[in-house]
C-alpha positions as CSV (number, residue, x, y, z in Angstrom):
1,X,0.0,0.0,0.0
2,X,1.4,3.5,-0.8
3,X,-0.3,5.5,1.8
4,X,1.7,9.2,0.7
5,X,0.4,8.4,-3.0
6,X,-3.5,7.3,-2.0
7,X,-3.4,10.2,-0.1
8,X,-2.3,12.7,-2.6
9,X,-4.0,11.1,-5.2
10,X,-7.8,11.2,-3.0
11,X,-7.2,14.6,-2.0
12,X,-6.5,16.1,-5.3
13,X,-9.6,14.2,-6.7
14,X,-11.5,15.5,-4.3
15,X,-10.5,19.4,-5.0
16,X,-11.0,18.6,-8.7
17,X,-14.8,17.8,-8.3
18,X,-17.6,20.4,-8.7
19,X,-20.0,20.4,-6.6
20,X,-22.5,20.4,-9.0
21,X,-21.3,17.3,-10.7
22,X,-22.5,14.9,-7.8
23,X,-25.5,17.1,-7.3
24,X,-24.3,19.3,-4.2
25,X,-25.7,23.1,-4.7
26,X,-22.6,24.6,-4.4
27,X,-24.0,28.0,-2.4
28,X,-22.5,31.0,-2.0
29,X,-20.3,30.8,1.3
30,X,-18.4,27.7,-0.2
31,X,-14.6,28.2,-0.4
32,X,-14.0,24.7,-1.1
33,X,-12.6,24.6,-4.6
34,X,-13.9,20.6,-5.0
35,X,-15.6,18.8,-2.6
36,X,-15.6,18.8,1.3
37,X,-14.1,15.7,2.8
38,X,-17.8,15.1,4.5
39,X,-19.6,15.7,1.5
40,X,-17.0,12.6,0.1
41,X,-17.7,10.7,2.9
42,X,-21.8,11.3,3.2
43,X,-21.7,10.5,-1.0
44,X,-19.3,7.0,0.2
45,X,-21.0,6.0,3.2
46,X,-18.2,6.4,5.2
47,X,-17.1,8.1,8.4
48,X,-15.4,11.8,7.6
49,X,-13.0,10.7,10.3
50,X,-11.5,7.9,7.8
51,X,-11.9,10.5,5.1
52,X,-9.0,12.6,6.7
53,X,-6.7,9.7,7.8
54,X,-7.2,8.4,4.3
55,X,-5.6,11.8,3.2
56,X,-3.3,12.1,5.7
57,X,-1.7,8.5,5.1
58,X,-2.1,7.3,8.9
59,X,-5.2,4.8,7.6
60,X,-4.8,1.5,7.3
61,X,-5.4,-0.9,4.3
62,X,-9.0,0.4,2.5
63,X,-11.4,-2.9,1.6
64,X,-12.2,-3.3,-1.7
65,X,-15.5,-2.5,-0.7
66,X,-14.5,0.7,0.6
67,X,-12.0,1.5,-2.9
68,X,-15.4,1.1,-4.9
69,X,-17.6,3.2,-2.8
70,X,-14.6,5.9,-3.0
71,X,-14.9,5.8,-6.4
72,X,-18.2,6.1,-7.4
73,X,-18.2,9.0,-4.5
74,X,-15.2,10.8,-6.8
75,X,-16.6,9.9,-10.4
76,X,-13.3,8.0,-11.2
77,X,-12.9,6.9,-14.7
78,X,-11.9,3.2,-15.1
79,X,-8.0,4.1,-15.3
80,X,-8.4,6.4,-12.2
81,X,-10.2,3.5,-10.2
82,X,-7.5,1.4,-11.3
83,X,-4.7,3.6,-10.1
84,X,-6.7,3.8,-6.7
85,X,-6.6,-0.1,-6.1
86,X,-3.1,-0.5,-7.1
87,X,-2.3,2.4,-4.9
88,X,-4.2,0.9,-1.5
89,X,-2.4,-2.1,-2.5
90,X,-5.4,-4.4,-4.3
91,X,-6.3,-5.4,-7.3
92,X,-8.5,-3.6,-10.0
93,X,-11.8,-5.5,-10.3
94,X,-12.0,-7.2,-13.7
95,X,-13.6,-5.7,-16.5
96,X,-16.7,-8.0,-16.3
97,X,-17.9,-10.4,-13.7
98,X,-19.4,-9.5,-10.1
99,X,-17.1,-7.3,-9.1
100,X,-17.5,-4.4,-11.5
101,X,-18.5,-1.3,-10.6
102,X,-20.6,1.1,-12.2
103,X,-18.9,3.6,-15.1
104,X,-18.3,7.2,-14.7
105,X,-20.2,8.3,-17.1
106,X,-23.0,6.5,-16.1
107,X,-23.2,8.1,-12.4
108,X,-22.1,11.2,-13.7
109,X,-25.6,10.8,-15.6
110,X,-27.4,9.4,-12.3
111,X,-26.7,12.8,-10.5
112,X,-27.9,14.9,-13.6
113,X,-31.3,13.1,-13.5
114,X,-32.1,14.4,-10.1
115,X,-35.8,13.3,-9.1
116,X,-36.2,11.3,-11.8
117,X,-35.3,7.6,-10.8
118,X,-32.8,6.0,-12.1
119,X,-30.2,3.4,-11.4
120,X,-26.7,1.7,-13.4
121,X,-27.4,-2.1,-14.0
122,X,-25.0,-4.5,-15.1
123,X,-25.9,-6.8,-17.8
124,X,-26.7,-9.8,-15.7
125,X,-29.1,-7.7,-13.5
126,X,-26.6,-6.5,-10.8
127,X,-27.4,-2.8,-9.3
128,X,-24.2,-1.2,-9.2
129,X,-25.5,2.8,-8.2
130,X,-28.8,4.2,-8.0
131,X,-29.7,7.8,-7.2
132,X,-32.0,9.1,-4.3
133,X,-35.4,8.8,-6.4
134,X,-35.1,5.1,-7.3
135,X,-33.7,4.3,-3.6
136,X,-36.8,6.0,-2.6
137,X,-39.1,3.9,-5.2
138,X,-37.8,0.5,-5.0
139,X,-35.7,0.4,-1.7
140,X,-31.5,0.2,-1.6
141,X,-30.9,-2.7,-4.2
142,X,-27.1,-2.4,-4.1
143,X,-26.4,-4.1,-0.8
144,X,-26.5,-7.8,-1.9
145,X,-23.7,-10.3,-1.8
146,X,-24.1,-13.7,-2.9
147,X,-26.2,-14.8,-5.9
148,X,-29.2,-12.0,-4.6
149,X,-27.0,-9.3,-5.8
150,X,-29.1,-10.6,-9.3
151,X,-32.2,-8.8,-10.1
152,X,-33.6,-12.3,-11.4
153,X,-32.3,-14.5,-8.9
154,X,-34.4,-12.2,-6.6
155,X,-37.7,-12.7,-8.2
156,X,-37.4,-16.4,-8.8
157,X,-36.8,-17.3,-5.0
158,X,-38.3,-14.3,-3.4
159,X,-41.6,-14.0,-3.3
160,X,-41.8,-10.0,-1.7
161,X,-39.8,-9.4,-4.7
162,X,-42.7,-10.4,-6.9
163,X,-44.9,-8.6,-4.9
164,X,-43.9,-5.4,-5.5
165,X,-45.4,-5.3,-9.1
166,X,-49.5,-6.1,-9.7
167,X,-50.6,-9.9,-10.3
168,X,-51.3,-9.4,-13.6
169,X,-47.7,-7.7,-14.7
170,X,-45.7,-10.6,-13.1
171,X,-45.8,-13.3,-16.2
172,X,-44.6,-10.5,-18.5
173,X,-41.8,-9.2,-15.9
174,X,-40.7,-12.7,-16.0
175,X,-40.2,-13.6,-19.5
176,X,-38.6,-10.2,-19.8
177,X,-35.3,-11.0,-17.1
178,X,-35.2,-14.4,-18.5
179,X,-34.8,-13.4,-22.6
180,X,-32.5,-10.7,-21.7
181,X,-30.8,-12.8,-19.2
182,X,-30.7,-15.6,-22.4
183,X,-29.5,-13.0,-24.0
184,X,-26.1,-11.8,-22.1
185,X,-25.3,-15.6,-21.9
186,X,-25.2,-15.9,-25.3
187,X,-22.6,-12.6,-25.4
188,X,-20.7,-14.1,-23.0
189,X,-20.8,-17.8,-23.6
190,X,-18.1,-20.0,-21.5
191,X,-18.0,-17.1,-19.0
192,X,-18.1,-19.2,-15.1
193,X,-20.2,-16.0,-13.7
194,X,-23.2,-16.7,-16.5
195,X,-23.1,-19.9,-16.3
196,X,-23.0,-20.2,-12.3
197,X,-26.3,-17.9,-11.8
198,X,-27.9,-20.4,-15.0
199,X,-27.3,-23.6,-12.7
200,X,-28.3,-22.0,-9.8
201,X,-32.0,-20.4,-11.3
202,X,-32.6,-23.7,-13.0
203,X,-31.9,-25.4,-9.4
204,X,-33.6,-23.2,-7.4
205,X,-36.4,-22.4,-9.3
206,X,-39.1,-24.3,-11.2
207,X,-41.1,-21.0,-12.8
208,X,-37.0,-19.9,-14.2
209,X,-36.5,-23.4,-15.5
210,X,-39.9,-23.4,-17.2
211,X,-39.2,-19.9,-19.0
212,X,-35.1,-20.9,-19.5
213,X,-36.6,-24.0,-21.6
214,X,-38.5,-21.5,-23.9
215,X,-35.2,-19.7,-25.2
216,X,-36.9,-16.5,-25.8
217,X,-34.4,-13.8,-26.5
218,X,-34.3,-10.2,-26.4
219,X,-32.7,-7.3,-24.6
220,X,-34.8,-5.0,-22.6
221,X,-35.0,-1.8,-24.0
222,X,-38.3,-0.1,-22.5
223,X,-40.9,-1.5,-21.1
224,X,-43.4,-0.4,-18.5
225,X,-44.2,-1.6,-15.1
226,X,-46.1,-0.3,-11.8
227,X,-44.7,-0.4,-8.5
228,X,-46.9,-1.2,-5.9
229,X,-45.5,1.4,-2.9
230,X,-46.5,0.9,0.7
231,X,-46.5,4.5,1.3
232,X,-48.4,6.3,-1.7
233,X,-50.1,3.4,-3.7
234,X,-49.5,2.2,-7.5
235,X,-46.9,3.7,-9.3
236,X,-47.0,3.1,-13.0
237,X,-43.6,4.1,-14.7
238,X,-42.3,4.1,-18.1
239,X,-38.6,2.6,-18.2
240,X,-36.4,3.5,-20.5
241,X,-32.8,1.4,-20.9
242,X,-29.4,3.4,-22.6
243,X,-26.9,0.6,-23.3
244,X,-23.0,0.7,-23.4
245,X,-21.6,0.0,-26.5
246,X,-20.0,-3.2,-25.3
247,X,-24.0,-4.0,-23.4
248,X,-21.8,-4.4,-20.4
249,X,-24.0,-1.9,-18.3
250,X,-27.1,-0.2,-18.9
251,X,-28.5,2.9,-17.3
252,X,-32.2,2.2,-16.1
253,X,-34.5,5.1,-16.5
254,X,-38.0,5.8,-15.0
255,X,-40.7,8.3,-15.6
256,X,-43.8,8.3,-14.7
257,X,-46.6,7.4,-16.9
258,X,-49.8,9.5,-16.1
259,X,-50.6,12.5,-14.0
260,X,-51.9,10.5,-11.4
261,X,-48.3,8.4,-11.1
262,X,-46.3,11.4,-11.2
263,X,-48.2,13.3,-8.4
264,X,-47.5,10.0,-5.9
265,X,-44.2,9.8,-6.8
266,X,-44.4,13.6,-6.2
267,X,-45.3,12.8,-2.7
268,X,-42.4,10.3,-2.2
269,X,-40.2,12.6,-3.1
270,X,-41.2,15.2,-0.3
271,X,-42.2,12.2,2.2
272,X,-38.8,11.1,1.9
273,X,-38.0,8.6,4.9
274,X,-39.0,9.7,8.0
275,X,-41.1,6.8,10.5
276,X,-40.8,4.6,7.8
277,X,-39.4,1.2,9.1
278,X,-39.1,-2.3,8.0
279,X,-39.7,-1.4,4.3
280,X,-39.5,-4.2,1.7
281,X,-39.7,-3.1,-1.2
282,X,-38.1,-4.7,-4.0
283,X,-37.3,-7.5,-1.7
284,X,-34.4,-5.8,0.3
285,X,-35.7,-5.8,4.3
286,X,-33.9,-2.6,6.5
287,X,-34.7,-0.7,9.1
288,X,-36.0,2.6,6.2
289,X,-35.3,3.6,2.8
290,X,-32.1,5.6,2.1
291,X,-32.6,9.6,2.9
């Protein structure tokens, strides 16, 4: 680990950032030229205490966990995430699999939708960033580990995954993950990562196996779906999907489909979080909904 270096390198990051590229109104006592060290560590979910010894070189060894929530917090590009794992002594994550983290571009575009939900998937259904709108919508999905960090894997063994969208929707929603899901595998054929989550929906799940035996291809691109919220009722929303070039990672939009839709969602907005334990909503159980 080069502590002098990670240190150098994260501070001057962090004075190189606008404000207004994460989303922060930049106001007019600021004398900050980038970003304060607790706006880094609120946008990281981290303590601003391990913010300054990170700078200061007197921390010890970052997690990879913690290198990727740094650098979605900074807006890295690829190269400049990779220069931050060498430099805390790790290894990059590789440029596909489960350990990729979402592009720079993409959260770049995540803070420039503001209230309009929106999240960075990768191409097997993994939520790599979402901003405050869709957290607010669907719940926190970037917290999984394991085989539930799949959007899929989810819905075919959970059922308060399924329940979040209307009887009637859930067939559709269904054949949808499993053609695009058909889809990716056949991108990435002989990949262990596809082919792992395959075996494992066809063991776990007799609806997935049923649908898997169809082959029915075809990559999402919009589609529209209601989310049934606990708080202020059916929300129907139009999604919209922009793909990477390579189809590696999409970015996920949503916008509401009628007046009626985008007055609740409105309300969410301005509700927020407050006395709002135990949600569930899109499958993920915690104590509230990110603020």
């Amino acid at each position: 680990m080069q502590r002098d270096q990670l240190a150098d390198f994260l501070r001057r990051r962090r004075e190189a950032i606008r404000p207004a590229e994460v989303g922060i109104a930049a106001g007019p006592r600021r004398r900050t030229a980038g970003l304060r060290r607790e706006e880094v560590a609120m946008l990281a979910g981290m303590s601003v205490d391990y913010v300054v010894r990170l700078e200061q070189g007197r921390s010890s060894q970052p997690s990879t966990q913690l290198l990727g929530a740094l650098a979605r917090a900074l807006r890295l590009s690829d190269d400049e995430r990779d220069h931050l794992f060498h430099l805390a002594g790790h290894q990059p994550p590789p440029a596909d699999g489960v350990a990729r983290l979402a592009r720079a571009g993409l959260l770049r575009l995540l803070d420039l939708l503001g209230d309009t939900p929106a999240m960075v998937v990768s191409d097997l259904g993994e939520v790599l960033a979402q901003n405050r709108a869709a957290r607010l919508l669907m719940s926190d999905l970037t917290g999984y580990t394991g085989y539930r960090r799949y959007l899929a894997y989810r819905w075919f063994t959970e059922n308060s995954v399924r329940d979040v969208n209307p009887p009637e929707e859930r067939e559709r929603h269904a054949r949808s993950m499993v053609a695009d899901l058909r889809a990716a595998a056949g991108r990435r054929s002989g990949d262990p990562v596809v082919t792992a989550l395959i075996e494992r929906l066809c063991a776990d799940s007799e609806d997935f196996r049923r649908l898997w035996a169809e082959h029915e291809v075809a990559v999402r691109r919009a589609d529209r779906k209601t989310f049934v919220h606990p708080r202020v009722g059916p929300v129907e929303m139009d999604c919209e999907t922009l793909l990477t070039p390579d189809l590696g990672q999409e970015l996920l939009v949503l916008t509401p489909a009628g007046d009626e839709s985008r007055e609740r969602l409105d309300l969410l907005l301005v509700l927020g979080v407050e006395e709002f334990p135990g949600s569930v909503v899109g499958g993920l159980s915690r104590p509230g909904f990110e603020r």
